[in-house]
N, C-alpha and C positions, 0 to 999 in steps of 0.2 A: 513575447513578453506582454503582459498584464500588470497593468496599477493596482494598486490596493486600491479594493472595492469595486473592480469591474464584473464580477463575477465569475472567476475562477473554481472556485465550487460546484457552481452550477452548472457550468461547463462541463466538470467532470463528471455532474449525476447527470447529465444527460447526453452522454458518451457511452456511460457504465448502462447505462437504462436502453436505450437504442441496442448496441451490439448484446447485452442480453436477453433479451424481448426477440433477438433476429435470429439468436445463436437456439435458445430453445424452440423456436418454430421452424427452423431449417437446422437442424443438428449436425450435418454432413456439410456443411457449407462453410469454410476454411477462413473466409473471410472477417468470422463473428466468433466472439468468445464471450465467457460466462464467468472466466477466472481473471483478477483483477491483481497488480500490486500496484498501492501508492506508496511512495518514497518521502520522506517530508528532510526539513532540513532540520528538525529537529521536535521535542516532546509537545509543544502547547501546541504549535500548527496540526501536529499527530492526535491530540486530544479533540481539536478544532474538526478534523477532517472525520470523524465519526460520523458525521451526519450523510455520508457516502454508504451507511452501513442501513442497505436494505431493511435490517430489522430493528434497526437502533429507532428509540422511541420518537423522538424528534428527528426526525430522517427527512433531508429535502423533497424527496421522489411525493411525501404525502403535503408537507409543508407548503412547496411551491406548484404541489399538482401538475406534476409533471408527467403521472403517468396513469392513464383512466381504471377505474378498478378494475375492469373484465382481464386487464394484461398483469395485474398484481402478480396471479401466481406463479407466471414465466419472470418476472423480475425479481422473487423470493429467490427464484434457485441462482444468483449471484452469487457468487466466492470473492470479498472483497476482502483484502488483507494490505493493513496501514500500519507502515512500520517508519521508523527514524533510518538515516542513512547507518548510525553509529551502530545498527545492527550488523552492518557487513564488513568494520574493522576488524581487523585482524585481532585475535587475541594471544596472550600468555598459553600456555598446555595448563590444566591443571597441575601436572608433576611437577613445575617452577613456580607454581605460587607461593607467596612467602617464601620464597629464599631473596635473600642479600641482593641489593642489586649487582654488586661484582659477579658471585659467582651467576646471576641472571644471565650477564653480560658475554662470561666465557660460556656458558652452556649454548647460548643462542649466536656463537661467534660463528661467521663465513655466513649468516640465515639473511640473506638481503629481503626488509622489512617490506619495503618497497618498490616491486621487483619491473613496475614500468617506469 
């Protein structure tokens, strides 16, 4: 756990930066990856957390010189994907959208929503 304002961000761009910088110069090496998810607890922090995005214009990796130019182009091929948690709820089927909540209700009867 981290306070607001200890540098959590940064932490992250130089996690994301190290294991991709490792992962393209040792390929085979199991320990290092190049593909990234962050999880946020929600939209502004997810807005906020762009700055993890390699090519995003204001990107920390250049901002806080984090990382010397010569290794730029091994930290380009990063895969970073920043999504909200309410990506992974569960949704409706399209075929019960817009119907009634009753009949929602018997259609999705015995479907335990929340199965842990």
């Amino acid at each position: 756990k981290m306070a607001t304002g200890s540098g959590k961000t940064i932490v992250m761009a130089m996690v994301i930066a190290w294991q991709t910088i490792n992962k393209v110069h040792s390929p085979r090496d199991v320990r290092f990856a190049k593909r990234f998810l962050v999880v946020t607890p929600g939209i502004t922090i997810r807005d906020r957390l762009r700055v993890l995005q390699p090519n995003a214009e204001d990107n920390y990796y250049r901002q806080r010189d984090l990382v010397p130019a010569d290794l730029w182009p091994a930290l380009e091929e990063a895969q970073v994907v920043i999504t909200n948690y309410h990506t992974f709820l569960l949704r409706d089927a399209p075929e019960i959208k817009g119907v009634a909540a009753n009949t929602r209700k018997l259609l999705n009867a015995g479907k335990d929503a929340d199965p842990f």
